[in-house]
PDBQT receptor file of N, H, CA, C and O in Angstrom, charges set to zero:
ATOM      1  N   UNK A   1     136.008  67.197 105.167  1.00  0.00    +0.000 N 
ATOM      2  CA  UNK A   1     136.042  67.605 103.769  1.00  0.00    +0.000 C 
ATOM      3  C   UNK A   1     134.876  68.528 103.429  1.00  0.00    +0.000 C 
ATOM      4  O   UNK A   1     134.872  69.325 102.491  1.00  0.00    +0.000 OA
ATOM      5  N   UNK A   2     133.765  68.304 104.410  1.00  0.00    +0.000 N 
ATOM      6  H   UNK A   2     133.768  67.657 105.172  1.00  0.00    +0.000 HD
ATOM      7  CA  UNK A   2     132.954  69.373 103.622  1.00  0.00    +0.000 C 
ATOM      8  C   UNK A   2     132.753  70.549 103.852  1.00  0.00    +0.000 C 
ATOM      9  O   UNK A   2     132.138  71.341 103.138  1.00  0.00    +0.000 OA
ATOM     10  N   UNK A   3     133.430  70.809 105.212  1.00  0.00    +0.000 N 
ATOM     11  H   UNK A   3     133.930  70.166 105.792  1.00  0.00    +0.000 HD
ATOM     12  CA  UNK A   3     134.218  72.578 105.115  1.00  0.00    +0.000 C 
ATOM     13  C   UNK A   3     134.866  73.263 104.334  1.00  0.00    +0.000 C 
ATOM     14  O   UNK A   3     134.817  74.486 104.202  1.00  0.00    +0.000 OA
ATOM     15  N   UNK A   4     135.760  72.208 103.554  1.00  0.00    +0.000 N 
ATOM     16  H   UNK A   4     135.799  71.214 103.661  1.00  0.00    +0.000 HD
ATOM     17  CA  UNK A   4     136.513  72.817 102.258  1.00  0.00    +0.000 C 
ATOM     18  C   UNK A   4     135.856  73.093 101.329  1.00  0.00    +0.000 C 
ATOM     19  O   UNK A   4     136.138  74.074 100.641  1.00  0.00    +0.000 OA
ATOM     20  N   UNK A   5     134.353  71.959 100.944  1.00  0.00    +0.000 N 
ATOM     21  H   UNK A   5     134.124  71.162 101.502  1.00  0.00    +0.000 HD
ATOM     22  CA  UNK A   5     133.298  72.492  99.906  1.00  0.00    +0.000 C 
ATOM     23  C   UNK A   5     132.304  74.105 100.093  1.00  0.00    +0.000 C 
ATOM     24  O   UNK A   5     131.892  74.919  99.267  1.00  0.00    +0.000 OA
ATOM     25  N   UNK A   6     132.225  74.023 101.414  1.00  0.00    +0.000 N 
ATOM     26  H   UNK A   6     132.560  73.362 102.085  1.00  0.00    +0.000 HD
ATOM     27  CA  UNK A   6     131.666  75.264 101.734  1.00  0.00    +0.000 C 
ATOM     28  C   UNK A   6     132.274  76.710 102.114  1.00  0.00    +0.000 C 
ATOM     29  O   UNK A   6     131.752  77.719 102.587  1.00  0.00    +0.000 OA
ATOM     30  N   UNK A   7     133.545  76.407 101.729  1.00  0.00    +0.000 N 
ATOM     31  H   UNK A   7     133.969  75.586 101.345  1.00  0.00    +0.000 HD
ATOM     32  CA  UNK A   7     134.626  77.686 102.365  1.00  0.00    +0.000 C 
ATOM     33  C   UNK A   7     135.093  78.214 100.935  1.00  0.00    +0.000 C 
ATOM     34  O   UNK A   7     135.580  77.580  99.999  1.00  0.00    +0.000 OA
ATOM     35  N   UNK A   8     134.665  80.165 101.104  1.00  0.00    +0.000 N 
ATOM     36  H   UNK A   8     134.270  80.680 101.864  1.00  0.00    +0.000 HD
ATOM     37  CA  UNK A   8     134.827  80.661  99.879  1.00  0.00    +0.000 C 
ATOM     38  C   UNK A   8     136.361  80.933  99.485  1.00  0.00    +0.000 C 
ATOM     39  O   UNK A   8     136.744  81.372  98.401  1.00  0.00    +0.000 OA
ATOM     40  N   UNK A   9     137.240  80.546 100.693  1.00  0.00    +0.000 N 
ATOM     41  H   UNK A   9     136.929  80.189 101.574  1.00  0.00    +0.000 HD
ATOM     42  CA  UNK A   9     138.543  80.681 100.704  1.00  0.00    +0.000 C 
ATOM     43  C   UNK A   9     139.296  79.271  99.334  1.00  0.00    +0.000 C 
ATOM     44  O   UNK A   9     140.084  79.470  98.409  1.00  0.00    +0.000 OA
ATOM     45  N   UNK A  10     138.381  77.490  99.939  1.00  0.00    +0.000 N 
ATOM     46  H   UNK A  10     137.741  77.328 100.690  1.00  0.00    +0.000 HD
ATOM     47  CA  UNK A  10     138.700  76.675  98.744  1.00  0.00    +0.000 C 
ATOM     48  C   UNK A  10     138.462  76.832  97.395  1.00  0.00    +0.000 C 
ATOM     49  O   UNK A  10     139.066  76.230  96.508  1.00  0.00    +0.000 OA
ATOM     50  N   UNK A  11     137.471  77.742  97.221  1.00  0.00    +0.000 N 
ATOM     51  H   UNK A  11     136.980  78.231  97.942  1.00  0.00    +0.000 HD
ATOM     52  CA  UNK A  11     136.651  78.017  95.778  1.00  0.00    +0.000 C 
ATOM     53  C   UNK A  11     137.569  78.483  95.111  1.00  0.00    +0.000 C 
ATOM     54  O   UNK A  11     137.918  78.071  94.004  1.00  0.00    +0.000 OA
ATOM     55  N   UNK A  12     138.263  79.802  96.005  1.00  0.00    +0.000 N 
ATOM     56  H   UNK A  12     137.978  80.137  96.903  1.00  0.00    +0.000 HD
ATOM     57  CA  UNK A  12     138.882  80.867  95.447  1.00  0.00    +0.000 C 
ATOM     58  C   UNK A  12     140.376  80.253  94.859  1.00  0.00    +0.000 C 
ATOM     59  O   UNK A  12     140.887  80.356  93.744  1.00  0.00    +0.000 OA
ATOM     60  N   UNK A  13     140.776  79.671  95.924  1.00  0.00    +0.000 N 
ATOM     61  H   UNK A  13     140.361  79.587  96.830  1.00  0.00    +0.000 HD
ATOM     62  CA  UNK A  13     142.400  79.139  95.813  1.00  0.00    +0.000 C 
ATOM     63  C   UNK A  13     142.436  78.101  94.455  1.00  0.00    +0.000 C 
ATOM     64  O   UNK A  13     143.370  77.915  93.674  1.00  0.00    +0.000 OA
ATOM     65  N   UNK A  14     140.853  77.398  94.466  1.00  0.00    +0.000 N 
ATOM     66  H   UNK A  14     140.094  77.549  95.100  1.00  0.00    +0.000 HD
ATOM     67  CA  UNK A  14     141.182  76.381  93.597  1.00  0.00    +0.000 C 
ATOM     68  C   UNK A  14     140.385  77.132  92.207  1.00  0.00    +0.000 C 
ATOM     69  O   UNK A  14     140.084  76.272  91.380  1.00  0.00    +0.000 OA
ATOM     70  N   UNK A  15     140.140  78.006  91.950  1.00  0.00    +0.000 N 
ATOM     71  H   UNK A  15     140.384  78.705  92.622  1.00  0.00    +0.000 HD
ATOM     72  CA  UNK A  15     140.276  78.217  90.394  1.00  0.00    +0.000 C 
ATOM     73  C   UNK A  15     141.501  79.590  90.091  1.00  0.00    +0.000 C 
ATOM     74  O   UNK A  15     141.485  80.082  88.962  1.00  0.00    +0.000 OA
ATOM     75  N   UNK A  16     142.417  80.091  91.031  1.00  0.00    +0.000 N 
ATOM     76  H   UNK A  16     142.429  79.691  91.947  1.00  0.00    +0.000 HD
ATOM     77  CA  UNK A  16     143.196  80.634  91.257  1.00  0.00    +0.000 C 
ATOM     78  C   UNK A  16     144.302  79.555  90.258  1.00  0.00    +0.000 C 
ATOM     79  O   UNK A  16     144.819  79.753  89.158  1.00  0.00    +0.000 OA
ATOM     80  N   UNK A  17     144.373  78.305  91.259  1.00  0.00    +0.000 N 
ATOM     81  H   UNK A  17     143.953  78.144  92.152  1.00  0.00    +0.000 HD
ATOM     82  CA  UNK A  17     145.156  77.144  90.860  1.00  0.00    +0.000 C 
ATOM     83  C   UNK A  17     144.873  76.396  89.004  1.00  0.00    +0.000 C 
ATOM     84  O   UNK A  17     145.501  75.949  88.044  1.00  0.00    +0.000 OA
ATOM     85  N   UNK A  18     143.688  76.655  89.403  1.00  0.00    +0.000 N 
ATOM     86  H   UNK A  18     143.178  77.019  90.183  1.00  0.00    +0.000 HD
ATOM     87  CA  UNK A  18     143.046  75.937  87.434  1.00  0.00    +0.000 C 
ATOM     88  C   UNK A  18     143.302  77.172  86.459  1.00  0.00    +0.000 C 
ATOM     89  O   UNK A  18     143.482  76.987  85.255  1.00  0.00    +0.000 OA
ATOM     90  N   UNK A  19     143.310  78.462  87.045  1.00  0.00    +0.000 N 
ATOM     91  H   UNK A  19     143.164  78.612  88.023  1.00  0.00    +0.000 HD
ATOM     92  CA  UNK A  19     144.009  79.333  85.798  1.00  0.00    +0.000 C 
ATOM     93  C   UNK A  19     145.444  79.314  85.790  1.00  0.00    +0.000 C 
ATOM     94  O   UNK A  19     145.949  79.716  84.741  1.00  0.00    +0.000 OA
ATOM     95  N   UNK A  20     146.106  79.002  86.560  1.00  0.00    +0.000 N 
ATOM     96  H   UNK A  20     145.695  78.676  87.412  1.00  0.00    +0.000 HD
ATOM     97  CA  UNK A  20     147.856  78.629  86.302  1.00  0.00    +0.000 C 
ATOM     98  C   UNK A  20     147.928  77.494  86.082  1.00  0.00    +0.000 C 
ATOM     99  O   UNK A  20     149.075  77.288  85.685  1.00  0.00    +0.000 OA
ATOM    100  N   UNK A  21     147.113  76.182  86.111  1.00  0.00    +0.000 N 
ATOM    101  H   UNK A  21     146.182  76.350  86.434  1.00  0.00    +0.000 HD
ATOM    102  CA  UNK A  21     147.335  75.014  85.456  1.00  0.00    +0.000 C 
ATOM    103  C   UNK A  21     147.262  75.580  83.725  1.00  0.00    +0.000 C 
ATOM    104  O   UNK A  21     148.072  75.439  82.809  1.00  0.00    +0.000 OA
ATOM    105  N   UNK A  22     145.683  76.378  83.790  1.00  0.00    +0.000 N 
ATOM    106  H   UNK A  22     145.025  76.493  84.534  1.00  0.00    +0.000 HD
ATOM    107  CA  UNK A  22     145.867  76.610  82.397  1.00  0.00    +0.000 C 
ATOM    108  C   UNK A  22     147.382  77.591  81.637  1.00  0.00    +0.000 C 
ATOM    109  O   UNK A  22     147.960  77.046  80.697  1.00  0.00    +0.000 OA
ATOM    110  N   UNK A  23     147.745  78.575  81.986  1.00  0.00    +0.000 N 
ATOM    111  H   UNK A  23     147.276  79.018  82.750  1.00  0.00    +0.000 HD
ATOM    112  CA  UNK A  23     148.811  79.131  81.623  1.00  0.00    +0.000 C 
ATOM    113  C   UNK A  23     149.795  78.405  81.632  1.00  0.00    +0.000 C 
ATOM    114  O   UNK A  23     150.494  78.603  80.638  1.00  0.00    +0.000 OA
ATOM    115  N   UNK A  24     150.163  77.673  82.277  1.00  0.00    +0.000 N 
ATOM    116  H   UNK A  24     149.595  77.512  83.084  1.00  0.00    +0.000 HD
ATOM    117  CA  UNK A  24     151.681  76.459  82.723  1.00  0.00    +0.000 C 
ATOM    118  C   UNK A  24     151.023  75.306  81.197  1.00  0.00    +0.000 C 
ATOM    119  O   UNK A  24     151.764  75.097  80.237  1.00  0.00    +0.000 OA
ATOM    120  N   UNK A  25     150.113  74.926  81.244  1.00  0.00    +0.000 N 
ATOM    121  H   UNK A  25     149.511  75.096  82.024  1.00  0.00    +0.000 HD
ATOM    122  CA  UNK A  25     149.926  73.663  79.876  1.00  0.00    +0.000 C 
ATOM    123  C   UNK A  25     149.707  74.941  78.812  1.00  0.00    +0.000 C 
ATOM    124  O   UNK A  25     150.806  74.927  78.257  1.00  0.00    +0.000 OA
ATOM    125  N   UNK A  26     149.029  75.936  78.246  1.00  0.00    +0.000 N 
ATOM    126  H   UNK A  26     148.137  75.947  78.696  1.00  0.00    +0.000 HD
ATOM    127  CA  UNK A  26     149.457  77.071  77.281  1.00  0.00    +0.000 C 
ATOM    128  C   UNK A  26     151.159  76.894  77.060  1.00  0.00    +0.000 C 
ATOM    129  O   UNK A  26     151.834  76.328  76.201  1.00  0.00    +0.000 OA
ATOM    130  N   UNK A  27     151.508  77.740  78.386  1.00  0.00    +0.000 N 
ATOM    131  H   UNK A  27     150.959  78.199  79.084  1.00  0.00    +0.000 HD
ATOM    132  CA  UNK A  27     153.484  77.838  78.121  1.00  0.00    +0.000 C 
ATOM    133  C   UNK A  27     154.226  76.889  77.785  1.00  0.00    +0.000 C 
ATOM    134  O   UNK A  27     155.142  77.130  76.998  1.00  0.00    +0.000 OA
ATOM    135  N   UNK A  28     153.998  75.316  78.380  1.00  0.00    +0.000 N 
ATOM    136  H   UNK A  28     153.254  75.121  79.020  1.00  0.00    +0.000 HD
ATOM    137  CA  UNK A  28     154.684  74.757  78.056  1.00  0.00    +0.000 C 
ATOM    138  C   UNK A  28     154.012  74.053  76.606  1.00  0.00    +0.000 C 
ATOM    139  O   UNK A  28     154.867  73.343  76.076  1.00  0.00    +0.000 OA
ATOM    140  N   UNK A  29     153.071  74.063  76.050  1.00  0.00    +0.000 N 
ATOM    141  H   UNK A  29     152.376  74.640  76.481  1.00  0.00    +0.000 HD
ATOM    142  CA  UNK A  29     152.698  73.290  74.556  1.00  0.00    +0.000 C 
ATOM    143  C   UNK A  29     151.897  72.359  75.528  1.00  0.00    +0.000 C 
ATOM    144  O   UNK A  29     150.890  72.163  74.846  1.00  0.00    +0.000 OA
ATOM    145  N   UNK A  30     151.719  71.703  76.623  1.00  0.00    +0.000 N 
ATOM    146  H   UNK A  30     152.537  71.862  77.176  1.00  0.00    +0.000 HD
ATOM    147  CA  UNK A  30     150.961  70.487  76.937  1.00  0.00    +0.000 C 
ATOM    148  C   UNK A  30     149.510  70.622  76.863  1.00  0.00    +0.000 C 
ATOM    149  O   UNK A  30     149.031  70.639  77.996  1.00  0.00    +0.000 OA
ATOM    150  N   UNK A  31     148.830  70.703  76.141  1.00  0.00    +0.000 N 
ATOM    151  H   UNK A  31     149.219  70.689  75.220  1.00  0.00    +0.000 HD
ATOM    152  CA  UNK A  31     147.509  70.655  75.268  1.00  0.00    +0.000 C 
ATOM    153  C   UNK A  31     146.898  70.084  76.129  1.00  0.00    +0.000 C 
ATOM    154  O   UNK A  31     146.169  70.828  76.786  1.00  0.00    +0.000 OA
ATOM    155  N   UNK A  32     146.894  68.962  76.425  1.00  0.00    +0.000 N 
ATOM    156  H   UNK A  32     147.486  68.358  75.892  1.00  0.00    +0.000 HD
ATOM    157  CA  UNK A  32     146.301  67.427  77.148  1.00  0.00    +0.000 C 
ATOM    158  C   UNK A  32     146.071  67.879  78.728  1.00  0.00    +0.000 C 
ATOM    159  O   UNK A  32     145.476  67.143  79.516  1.00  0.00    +0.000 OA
ATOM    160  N   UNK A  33     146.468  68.834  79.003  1.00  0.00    +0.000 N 
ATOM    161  H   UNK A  33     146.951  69.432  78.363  1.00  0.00    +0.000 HD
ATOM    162  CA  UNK A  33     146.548  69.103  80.490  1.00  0.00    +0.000 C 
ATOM    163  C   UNK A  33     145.116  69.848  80.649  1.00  0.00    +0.000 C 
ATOM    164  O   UNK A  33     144.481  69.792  81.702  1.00  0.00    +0.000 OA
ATOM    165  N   UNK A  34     144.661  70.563  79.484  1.00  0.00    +0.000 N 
ATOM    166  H   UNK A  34     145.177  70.608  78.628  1.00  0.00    +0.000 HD
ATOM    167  CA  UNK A  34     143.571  71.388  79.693  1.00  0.00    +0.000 C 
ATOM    168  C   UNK A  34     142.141  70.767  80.009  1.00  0.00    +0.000 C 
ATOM    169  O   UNK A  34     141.135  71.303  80.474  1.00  0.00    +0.000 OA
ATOM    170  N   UNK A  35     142.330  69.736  79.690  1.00  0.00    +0.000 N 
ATOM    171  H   UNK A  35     143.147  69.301  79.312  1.00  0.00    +0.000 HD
ATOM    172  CA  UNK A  35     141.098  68.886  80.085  1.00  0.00    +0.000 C 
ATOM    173  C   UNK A  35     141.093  68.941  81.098  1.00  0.00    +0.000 C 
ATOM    174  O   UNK A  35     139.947  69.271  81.408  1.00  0.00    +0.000 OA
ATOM    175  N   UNK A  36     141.956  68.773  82.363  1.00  0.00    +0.000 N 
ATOM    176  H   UNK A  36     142.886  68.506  82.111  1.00  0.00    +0.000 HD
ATOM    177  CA  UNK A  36     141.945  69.155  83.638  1.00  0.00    +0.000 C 
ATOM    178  C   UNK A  36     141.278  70.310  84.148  1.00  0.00    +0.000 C 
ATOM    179  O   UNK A  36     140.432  70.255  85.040  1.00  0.00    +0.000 OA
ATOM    180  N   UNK A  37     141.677  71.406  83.556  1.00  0.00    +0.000 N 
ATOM    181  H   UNK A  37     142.365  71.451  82.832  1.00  0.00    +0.000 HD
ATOM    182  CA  UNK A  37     141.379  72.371  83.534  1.00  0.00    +0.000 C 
ATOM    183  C   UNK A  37     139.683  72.697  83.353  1.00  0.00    +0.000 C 
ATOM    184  O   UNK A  37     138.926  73.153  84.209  1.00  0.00    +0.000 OA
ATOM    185  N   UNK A  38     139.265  72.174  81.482  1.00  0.00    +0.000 N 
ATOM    186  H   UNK A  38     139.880  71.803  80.786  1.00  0.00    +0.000 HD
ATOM    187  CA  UNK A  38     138.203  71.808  81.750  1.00  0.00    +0.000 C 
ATOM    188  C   UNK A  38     136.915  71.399  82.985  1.00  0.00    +0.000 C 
ATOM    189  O   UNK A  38     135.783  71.790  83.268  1.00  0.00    +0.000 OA
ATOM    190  N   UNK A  39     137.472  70.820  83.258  1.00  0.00    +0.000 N 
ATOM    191  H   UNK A  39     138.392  70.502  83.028  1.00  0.00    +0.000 HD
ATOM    192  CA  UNK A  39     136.880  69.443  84.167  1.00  0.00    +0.000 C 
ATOM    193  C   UNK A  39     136.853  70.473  85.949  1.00  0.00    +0.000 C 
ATOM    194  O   UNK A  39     135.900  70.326  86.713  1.00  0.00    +0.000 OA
ATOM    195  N   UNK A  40     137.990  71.379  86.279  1.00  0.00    +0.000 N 
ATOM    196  H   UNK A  40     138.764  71.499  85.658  1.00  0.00    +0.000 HD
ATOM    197  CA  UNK A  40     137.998  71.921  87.503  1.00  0.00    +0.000 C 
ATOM    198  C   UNK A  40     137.049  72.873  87.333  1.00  0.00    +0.000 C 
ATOM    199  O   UNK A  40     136.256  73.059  88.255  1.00  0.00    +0.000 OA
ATOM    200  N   UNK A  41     136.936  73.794  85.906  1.00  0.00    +0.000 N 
ATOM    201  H   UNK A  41     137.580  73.644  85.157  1.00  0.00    +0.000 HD
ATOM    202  CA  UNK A  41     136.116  74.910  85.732  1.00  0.00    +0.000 C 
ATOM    203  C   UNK A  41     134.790  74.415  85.858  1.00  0.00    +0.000 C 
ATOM    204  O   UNK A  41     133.902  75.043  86.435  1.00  0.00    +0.000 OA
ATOM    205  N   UNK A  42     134.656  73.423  85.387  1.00  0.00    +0.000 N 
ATOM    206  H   UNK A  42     135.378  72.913  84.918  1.00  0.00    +0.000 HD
ATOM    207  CA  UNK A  42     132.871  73.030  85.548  1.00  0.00    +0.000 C 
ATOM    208  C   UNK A  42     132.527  72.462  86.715  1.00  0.00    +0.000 C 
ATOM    209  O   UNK A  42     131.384  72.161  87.060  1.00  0.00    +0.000 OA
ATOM    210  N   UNK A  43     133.938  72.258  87.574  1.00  0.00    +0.000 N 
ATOM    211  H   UNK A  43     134.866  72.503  87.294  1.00  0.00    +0.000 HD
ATOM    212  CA  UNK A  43     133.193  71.227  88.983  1.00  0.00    +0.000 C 
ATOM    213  C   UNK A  43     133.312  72.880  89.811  1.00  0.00    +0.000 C 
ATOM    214  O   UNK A  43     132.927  72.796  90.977  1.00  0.00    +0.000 OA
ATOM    215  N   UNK A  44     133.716  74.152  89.452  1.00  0.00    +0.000 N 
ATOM    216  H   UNK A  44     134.029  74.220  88.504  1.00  0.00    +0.000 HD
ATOM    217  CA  UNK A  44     133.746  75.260  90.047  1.00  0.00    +0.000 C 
ATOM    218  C   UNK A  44     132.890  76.074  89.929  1.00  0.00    +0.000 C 
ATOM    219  O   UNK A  44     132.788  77.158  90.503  1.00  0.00    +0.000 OA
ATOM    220  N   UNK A  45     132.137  75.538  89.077  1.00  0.00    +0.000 N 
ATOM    221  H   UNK A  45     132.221  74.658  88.611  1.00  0.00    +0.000 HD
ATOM    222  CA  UNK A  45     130.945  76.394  88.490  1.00  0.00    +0.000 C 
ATOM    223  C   UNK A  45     129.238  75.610  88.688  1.00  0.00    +0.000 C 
ATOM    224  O   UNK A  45     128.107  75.869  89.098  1.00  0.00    +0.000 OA
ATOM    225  N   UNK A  46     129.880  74.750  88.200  1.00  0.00    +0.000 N 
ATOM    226  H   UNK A  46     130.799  74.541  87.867  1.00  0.00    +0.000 HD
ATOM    227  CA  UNK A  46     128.342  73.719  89.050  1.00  0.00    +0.000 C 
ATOM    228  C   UNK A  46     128.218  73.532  90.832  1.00  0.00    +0.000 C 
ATOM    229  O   UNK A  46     127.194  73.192  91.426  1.00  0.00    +0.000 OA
ATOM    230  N   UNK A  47     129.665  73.881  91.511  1.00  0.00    +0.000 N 
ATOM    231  H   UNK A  47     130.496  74.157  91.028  1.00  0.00    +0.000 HD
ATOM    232  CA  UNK A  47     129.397  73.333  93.104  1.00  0.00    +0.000 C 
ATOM    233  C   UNK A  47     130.426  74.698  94.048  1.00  0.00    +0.000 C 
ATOM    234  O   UNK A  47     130.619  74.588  95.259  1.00  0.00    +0.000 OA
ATOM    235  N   UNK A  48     130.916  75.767  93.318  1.00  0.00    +0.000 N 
ATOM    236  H   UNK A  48     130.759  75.856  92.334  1.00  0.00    +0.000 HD
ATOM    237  CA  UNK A  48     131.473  76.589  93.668  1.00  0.00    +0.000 C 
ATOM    238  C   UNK A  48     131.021  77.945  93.819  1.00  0.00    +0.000 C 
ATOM    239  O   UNK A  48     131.183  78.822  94.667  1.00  0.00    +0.000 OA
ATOM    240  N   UNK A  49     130.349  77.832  92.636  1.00  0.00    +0.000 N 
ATOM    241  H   UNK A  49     130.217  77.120  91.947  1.00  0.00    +0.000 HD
ATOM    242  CA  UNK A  49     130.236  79.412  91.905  1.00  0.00    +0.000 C 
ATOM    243  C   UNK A  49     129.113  80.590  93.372  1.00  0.00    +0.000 C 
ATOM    244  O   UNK A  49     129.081  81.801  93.588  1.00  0.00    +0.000 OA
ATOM    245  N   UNK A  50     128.549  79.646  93.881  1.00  0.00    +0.000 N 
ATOM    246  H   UNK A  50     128.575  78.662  93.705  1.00  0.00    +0.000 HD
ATOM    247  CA  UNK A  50     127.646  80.414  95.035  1.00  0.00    +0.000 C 
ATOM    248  C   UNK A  50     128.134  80.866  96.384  1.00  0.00    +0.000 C 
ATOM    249  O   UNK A  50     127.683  81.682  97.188  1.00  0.00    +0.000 OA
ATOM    250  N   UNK A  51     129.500  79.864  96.389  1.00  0.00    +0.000 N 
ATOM    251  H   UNK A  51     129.867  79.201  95.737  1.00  0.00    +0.000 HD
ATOM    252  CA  UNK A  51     130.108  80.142  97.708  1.00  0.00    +0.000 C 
ATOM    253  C   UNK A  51     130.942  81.512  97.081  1.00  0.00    +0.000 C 
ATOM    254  O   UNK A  51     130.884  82.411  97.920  1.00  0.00    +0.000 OA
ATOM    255  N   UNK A  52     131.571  81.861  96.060  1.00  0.00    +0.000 N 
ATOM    256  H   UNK A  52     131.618  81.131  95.379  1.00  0.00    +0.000 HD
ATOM    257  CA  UNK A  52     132.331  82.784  95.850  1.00  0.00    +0.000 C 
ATOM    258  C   UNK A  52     131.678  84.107  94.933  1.00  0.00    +0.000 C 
ATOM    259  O   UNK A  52     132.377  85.080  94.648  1.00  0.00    +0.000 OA
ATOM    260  N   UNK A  53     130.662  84.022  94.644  1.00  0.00    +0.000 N 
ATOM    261  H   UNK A  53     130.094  83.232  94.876  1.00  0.00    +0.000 HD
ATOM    262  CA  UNK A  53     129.996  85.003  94.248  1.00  0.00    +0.000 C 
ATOM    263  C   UNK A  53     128.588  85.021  95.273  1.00  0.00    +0.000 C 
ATOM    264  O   UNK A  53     127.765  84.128  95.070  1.00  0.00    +0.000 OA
ATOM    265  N   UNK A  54     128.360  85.847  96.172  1.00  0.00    +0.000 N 
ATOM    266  H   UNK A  54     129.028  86.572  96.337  1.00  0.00    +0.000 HD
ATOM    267  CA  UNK A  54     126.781  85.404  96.379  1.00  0.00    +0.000 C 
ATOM    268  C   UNK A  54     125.929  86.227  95.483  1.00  0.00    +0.000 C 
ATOM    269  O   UNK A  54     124.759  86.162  95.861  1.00  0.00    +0.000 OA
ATOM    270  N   UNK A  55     126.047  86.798  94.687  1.00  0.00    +0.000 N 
ATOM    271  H   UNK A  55     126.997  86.850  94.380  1.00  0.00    +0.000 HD
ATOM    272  CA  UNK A  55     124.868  87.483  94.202  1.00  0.00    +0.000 C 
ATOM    273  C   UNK A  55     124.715  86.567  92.430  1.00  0.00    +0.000 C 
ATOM    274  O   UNK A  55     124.016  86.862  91.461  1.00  0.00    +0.000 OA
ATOM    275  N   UNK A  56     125.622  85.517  92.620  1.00  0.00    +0.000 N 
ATOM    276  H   UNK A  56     126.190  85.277  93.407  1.00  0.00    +0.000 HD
ATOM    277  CA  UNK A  56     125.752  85.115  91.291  1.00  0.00    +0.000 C 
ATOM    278  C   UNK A  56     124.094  84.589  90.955  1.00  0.00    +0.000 C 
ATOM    279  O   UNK A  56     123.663  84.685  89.806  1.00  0.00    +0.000 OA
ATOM    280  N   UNK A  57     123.343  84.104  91.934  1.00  0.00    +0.000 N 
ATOM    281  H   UNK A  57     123.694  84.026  92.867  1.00  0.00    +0.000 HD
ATOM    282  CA  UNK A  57     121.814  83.457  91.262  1.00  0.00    +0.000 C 
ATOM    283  C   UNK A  57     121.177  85.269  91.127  1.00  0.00    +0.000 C 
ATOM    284  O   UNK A  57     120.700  85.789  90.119  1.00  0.00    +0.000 OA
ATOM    285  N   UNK A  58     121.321  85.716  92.087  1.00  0.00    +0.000 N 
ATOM    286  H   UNK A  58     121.709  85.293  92.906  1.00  0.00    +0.000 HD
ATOM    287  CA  UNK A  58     120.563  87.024  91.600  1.00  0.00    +0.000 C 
ATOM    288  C   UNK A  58     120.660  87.708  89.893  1.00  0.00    +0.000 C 
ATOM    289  O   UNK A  58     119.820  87.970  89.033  1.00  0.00    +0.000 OA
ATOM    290  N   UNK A  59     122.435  87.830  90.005  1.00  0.00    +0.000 N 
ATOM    291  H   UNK A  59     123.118  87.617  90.704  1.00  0.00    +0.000 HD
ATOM    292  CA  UNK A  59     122.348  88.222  88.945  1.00  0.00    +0.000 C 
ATOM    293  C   UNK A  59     121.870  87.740  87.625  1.00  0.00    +0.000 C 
ATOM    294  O   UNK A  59     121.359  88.399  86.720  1.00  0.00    +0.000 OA
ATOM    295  N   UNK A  60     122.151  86.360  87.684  1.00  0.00    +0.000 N 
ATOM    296  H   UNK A  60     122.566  85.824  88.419  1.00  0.00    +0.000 HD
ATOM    297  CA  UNK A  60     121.668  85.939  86.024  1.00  0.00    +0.000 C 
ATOM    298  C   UNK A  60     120.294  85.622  85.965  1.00  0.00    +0.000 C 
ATOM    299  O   UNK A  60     119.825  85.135  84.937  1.00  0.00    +0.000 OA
ATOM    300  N   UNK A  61     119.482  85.886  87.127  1.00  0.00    +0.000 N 
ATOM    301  H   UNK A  61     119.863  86.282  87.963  1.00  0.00    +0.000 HD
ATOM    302  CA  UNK A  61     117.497  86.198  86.670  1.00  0.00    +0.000 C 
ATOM    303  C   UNK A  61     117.350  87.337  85.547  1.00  0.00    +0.000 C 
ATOM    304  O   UNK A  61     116.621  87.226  84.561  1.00  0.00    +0.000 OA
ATOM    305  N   UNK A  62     118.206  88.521  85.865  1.00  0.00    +0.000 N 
ATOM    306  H   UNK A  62     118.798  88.612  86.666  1.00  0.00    +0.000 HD
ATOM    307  CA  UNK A  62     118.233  89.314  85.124  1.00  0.00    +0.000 C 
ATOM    308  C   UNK A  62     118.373  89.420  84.039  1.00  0.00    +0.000 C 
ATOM    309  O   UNK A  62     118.341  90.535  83.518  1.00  0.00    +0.000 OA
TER     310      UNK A  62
């Protein structure tokens, strides 16, 4: 499992996947689904965001 945490290929696929969760609960009215959504964006951004951007710490010193 922790190849999948470190592979910029899982990062990518899985907020690929959390923006069509979000559009699919948008289209269909299911409101309640976005918390999911929620919840993937911040575990993608607190434990993701470096494998799929590398310049992401550089940039925001700036």
């Amino acid at each position: 499992m922790s190849f999948f945490r470190k592979s910029k290929t899982f990062w990518t696929l899985l907020s690929f996947l959390t923006f069509l969760l979000f559009v699919l609960a948008i289209g269909f009215k299911i409101y309640w689904i976005n918390i999911f959504v929620i919840a993937f964006g911040i575990l993608i951004n607190k434990f993701g965001i470096d494998k799929v951007n590398k310049n992401y710490k550089f940039e925001r010193k700036d």
